[in-house]
MINU-22082 format. One record per residue: x, y, z of N, C-alpha, C, O, CB in turn. Coordinates in steps of 0.1 Angstrom, whole numbers, padded with zeros to 4 digits, always signed. Each point is the difference from the previous one (the first is absolute). Glycine has a CB too. Layout:
N
XYZXYZXYZXYZXYZ...
***
This chain:
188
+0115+0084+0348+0008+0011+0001+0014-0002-0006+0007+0009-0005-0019-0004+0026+0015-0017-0021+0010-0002-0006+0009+0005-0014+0012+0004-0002-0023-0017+0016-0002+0009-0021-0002+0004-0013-0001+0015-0009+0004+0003-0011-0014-0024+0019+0006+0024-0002+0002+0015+0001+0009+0007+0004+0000+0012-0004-0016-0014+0005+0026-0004+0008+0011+0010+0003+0010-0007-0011+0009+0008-0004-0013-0001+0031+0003-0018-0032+0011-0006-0010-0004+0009-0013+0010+0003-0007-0008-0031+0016-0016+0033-0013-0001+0010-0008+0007+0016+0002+0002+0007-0010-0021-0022+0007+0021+0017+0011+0007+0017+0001+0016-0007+0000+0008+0003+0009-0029+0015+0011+0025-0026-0031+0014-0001+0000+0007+0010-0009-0006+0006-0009+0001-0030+0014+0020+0025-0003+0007+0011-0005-0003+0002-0009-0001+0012-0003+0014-0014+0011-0016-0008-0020-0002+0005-0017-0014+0006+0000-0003+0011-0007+0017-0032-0006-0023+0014+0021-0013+0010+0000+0004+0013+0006-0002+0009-0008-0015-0028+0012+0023+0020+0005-0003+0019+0005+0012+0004-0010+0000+0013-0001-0009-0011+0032+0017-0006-0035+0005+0006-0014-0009+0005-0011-0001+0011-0003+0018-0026+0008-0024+0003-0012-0013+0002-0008-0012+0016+0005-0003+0010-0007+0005-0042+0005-0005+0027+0017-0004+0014+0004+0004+0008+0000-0008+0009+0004+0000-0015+0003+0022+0011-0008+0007+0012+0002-0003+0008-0016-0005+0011-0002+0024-0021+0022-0015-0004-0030+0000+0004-0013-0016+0007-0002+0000+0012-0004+0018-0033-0004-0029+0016+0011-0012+0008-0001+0001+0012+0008+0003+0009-0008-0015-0028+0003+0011+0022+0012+0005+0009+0011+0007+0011-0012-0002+0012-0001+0006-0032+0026+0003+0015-0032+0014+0008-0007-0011+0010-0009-0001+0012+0000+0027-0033-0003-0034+0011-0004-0012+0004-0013-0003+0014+0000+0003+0008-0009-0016-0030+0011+0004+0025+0009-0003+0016-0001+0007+0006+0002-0004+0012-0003-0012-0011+0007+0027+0000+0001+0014+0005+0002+0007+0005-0013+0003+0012-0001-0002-0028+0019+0002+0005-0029+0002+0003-0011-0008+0008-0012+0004+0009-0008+0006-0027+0018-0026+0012-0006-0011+0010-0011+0005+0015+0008+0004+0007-0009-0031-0026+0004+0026+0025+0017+0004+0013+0005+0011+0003-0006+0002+0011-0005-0013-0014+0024+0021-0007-0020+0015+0011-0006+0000+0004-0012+0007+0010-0005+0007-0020+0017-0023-0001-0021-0004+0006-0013-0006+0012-0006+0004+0010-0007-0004-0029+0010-0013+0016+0004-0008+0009+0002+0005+0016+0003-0005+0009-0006-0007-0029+0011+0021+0020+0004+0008+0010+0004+0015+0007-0009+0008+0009+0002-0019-0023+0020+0009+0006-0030+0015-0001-0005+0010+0003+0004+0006+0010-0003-0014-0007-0009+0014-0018+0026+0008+0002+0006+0004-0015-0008-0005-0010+0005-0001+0029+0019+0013-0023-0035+0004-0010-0011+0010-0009+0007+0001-0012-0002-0005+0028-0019+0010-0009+0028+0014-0008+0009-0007-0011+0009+0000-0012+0001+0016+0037+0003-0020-0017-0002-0011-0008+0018-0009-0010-0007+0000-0011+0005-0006+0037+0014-0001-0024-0028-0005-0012-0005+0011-0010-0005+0002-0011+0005-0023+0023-0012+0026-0008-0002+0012-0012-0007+0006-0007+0009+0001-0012-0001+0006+0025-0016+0000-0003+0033+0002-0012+0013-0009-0010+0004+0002-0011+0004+0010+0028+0004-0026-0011-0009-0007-0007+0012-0006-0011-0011-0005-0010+0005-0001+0031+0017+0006-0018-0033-0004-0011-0013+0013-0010+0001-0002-0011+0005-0013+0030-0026+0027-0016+0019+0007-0008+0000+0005-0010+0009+0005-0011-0002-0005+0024-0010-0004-0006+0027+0000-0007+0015-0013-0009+0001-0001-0011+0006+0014+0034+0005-0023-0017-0019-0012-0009-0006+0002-0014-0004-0003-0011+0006-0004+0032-0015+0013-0020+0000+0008-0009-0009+0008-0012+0008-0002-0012-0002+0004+0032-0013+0006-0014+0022+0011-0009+0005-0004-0006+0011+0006-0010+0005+0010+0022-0014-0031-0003+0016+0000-0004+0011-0012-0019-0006-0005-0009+0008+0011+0044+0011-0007-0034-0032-0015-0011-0005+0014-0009+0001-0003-0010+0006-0024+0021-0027+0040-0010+0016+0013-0011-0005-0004-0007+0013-0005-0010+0001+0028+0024-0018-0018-0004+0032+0003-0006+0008-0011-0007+0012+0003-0010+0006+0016+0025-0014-0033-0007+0008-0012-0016+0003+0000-0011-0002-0003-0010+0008-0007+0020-0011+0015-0009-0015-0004-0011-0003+0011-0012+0000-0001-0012+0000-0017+0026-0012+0032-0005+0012+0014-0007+0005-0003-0011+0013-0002-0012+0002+0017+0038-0009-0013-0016+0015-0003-0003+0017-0015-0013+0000-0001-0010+0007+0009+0043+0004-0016-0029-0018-0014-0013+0005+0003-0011-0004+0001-0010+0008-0020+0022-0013+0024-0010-0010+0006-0014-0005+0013-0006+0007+0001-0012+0003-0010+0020-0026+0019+0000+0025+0015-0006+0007-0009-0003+0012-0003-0012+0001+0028+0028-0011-0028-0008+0019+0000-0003+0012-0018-0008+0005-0006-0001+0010+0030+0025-0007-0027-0029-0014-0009-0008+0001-0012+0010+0011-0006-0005+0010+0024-0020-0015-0020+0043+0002-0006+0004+0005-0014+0005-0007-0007+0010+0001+0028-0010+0011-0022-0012-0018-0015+0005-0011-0013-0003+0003-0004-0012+0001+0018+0009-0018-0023+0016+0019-0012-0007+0006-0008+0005-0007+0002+0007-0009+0002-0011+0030-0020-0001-0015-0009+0005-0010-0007+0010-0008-0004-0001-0012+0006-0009+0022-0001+0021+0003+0004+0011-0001+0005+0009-0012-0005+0007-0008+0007-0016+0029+0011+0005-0018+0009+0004-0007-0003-0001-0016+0002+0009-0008+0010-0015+0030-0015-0008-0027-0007-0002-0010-0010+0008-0007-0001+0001-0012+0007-0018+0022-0015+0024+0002-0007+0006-0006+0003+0018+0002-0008+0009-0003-0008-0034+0005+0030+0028+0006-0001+0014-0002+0012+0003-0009+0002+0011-0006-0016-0006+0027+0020-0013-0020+0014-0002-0015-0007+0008-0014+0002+0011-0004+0009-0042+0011-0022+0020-0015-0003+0006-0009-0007+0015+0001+0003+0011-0006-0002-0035-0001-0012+0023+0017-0007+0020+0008+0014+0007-0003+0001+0009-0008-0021-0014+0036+0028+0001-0020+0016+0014+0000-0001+0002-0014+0000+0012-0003+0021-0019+0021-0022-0001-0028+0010-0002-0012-0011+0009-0005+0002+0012-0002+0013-0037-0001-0029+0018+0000-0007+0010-0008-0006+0012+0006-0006+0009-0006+0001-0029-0007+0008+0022+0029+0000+0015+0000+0007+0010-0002-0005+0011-0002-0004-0018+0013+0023+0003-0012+0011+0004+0000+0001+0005-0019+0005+0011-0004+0004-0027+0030-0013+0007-0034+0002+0004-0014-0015+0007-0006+0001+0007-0010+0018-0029+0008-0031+0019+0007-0009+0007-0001-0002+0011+0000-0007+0006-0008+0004-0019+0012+0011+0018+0011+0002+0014+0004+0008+0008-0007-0005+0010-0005+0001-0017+0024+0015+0005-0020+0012+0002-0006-0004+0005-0015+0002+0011-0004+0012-0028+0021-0022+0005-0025-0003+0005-0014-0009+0013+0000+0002+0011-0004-0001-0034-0004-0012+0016+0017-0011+0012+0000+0009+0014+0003-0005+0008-0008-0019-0025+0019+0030+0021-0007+0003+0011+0008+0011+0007-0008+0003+0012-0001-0011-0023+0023+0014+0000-0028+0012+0008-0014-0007+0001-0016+0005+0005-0010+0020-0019+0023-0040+0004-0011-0006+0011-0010-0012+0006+0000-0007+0003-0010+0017-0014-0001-0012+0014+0020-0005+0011+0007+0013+0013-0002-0004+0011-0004-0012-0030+0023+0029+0020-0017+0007+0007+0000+0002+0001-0016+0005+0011-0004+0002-0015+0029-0009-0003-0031+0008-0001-0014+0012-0007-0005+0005+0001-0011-0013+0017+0013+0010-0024+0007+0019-0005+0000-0003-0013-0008+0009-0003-0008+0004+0010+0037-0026-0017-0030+0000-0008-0008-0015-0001-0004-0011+0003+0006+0033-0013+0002-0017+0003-0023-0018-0002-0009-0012+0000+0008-0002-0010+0006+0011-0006-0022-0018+0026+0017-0015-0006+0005-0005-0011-0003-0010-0006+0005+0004+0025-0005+0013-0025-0013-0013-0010-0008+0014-0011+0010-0008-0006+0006-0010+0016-0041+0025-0013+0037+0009-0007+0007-0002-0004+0014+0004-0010+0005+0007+0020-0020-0016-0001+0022-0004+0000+0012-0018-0007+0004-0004-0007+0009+0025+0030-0009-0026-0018-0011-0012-0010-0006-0002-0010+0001-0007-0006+0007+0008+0015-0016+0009-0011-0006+0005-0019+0000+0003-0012+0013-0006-0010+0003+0019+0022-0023-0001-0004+0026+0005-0007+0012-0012+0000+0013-0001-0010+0007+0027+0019-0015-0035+0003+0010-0009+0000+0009-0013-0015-0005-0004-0010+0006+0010+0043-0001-0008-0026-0017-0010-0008-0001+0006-0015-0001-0008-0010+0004-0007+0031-0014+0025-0023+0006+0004-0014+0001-0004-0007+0013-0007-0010+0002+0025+0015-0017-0011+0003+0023-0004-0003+0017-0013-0005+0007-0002-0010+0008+0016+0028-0008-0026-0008-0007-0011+0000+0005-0008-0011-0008-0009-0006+0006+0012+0030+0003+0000-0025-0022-0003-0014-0009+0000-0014+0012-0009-0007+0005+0024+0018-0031-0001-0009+0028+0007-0012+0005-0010-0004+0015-0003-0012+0002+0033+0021-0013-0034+0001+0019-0003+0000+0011-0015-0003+0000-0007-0004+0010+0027+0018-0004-0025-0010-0019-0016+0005-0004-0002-0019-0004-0010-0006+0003+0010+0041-0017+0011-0042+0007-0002-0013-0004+0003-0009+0013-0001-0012-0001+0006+0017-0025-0002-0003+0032+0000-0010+0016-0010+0004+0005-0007-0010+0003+0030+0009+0005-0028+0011-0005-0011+0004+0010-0014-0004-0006-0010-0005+0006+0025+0026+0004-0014-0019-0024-0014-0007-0006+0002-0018-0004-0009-0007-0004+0003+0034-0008+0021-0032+0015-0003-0016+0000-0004-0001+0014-0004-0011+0004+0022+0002-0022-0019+0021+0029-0004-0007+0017-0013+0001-0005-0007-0010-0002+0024+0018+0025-0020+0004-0025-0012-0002-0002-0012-0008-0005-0011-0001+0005+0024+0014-0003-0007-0020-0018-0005-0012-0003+0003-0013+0004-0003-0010-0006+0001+0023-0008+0011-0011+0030-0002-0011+0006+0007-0011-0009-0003-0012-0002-0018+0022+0013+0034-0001-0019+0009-0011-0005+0013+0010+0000+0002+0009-0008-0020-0027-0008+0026+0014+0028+0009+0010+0010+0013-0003-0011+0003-0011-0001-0013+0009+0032+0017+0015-0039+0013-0009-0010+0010+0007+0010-0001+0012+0004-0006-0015-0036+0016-0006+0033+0010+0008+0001+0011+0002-0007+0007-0010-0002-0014+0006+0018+0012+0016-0022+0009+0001-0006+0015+0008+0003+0004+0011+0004-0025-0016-0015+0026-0008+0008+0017+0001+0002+0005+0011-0005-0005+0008-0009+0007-0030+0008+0013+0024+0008+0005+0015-0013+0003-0008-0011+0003-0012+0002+0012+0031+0012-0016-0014-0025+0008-0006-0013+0015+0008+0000+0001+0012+0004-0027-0017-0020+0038-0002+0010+0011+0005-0004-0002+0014-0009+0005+0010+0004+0005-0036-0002-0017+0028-0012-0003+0012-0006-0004+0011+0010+0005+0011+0000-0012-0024-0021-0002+0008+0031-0007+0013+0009+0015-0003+0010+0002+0011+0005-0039-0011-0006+0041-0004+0003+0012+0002+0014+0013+0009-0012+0009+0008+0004-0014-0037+0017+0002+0026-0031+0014+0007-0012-0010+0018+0003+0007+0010+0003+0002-0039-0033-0028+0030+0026-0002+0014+0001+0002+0006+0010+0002+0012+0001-0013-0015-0013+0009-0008+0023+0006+0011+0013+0011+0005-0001+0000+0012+0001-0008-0022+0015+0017+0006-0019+0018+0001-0001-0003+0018-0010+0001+0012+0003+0014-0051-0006-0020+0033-0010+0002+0012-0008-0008+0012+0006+0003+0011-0003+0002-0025-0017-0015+0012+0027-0009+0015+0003+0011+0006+0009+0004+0012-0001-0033-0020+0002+0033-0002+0010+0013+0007+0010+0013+0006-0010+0001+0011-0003-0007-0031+0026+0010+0014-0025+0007+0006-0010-0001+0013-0006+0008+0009-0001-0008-0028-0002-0012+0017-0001-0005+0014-0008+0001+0014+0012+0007+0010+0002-0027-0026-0021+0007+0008+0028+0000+0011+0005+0012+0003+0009-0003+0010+0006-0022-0012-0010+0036-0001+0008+0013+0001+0003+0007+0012-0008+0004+0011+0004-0005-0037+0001+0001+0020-0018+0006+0005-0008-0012+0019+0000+0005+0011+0004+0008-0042-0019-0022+0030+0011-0006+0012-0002+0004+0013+0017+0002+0012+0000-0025-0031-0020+0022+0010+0028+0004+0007+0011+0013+0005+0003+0002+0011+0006-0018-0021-0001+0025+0000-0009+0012+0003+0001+0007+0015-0009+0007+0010+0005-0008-0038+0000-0006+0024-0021-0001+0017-0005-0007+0010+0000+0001+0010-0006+0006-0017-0003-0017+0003+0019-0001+0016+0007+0004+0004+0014-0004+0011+0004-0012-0010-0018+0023-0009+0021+0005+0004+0006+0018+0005+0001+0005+0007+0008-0028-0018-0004+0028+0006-0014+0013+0002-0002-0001+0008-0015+0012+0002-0004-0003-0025+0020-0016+0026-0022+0000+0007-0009+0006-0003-0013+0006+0009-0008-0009+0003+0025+0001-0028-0020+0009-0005-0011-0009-0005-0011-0011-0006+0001+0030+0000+0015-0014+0010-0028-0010-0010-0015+0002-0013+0003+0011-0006+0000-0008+0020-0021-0017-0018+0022+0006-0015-0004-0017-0003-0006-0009-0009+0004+0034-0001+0018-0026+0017-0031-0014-0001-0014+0003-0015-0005-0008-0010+0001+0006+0038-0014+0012-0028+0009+0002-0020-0005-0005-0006+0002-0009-0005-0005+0023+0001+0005-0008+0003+0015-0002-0011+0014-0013-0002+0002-0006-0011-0001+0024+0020+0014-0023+0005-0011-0017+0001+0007-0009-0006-0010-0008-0009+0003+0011+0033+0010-0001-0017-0028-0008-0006-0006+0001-0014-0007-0011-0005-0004+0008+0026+0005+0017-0029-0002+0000-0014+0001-0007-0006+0006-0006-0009-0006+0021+0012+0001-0018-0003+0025-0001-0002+0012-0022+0000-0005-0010-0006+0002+0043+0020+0015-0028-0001-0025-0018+0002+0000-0004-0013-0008-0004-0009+0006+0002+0038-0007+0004-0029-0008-0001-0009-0010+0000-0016+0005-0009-0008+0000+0022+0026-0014+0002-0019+0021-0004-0013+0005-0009-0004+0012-0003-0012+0002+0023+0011-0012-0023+0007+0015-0013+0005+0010-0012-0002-0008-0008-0008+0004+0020+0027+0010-0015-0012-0025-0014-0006-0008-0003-0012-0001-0011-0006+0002+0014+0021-0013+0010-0019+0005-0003-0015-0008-0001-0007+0007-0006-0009-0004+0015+0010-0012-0004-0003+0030+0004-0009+0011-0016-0004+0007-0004-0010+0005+0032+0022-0001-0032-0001-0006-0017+0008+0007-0005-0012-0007-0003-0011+0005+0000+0044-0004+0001-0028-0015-0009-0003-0010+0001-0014-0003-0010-0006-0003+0010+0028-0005+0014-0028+0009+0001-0015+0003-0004-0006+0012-0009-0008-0002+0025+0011-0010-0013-0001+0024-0003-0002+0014-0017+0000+0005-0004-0007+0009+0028+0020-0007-0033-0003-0014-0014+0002+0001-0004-0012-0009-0009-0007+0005+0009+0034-0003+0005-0031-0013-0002-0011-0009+0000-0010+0007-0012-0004+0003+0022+0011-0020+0001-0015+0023+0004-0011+0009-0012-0003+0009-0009-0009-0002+0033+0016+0001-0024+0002+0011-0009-0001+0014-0017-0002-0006-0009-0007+0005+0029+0027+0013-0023-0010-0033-0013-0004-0001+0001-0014-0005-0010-0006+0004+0000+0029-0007+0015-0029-0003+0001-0012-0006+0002-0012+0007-0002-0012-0004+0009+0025-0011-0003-0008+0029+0001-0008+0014-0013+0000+0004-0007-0010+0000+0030+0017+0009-0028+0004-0005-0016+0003+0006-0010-0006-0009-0010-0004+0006+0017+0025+0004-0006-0021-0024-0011-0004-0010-0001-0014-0002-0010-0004-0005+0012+0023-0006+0011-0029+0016+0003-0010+0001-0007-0007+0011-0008-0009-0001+0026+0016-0010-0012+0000+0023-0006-0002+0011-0019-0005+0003-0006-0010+0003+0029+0028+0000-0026-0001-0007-0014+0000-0002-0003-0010-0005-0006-0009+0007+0003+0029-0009+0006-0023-0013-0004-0013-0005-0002-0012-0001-0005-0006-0009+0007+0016+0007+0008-0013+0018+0002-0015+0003+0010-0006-0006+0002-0012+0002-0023+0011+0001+0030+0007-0013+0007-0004-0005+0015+0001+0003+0004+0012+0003-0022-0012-0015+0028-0011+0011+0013+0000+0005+0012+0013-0006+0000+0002-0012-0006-0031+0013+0009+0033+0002+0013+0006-0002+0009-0005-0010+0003-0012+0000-0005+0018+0022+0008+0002-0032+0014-0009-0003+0010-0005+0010+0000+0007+0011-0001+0005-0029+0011-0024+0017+0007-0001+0010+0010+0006+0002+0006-0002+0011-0013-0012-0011
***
């Protein structure tokens, strides 16, 4: 019993609130209420700074947590894409990229359990740099439509570096996994 109540620690029911937030946000979209998403995306946001603040400072990090940290993250940006291009606010072939990166990523762990040669893979600095830019982006794309400002530059720089970050980040991890598979070491 123990063990389990050290899991429902603050950064976790923070993490759960953040999911909790998810269909919250696809509705305000969907709705075109732009304000209400951009708060609850950005309260999104700040609320991932501060889990992961609090687990580490206050030595409140558990297993758990481990494993619904990244779930928030990629429900939170999954949803968010799907649903602003679904609206139009950014590239279909963008929302693509980034999805399918996801399900690659998840599709190459679940078939090393399967062959009974379990990899695990670490974030890489590039994929923790794509998280940064998809938030970003989609920050930025919400912020002008809800406040009603150009910022075409921004968005499509943001897009851009969102591709390449993808398309690097997709490179890396198979080259981790094909390594893996093959018995062979990693660079160091």
């Amino acid at each position: 019993m123990v063990g389990r109540g050290a899991d429902l620690s603050i950064p976790n029911l923070i993490t759960l609130a953040r999911i909790l937030l998810v269909p919250v946000m696809v509705w305000a979209i969907a709705a075109g209420e732009m304000k209400i998403a951009f708060v609850l995306f950005l309260l999104a946001g700040l609320s991932d700074l501060v889990d992961g603040f609090l687990a580490k400072r206050f030595n409140m990090a558990t297993e758990l947590g481990a494993f619904l940290d990244p779930l928030a993250d990629k429900a939170l940006i999954v949803s968010i894409y799907v649903t602003l291009g679904i609206a139009g606010a950014i590239p279909r072939w963008l929302v693509i990229l980034v999805v399918s990166r996801d399900i690659m990523i998840v599709g190459a762990v679940i078939l090393s359990w399967l062959m009974d040669n379990p990899v695990a893979l670490k974030p890489l600095t590039v994929s923790k740099l794509n998280t940064v830019a998809q938030i970003l982006l989609a920050l930025a794309v919400l912020a002008s439509l809800a406040f009603a400002f150009e910022a075409w530059w921004m968005i499509q720089g943001l897009t851009a570096l969102v591709a390449i970050l993808t398309l690097v980040s997709v490179a890396l991890y198979l080259r981790q996994w094909v390594r893996h598979m093959n018995g062979t070491k990693a660079d160091p």
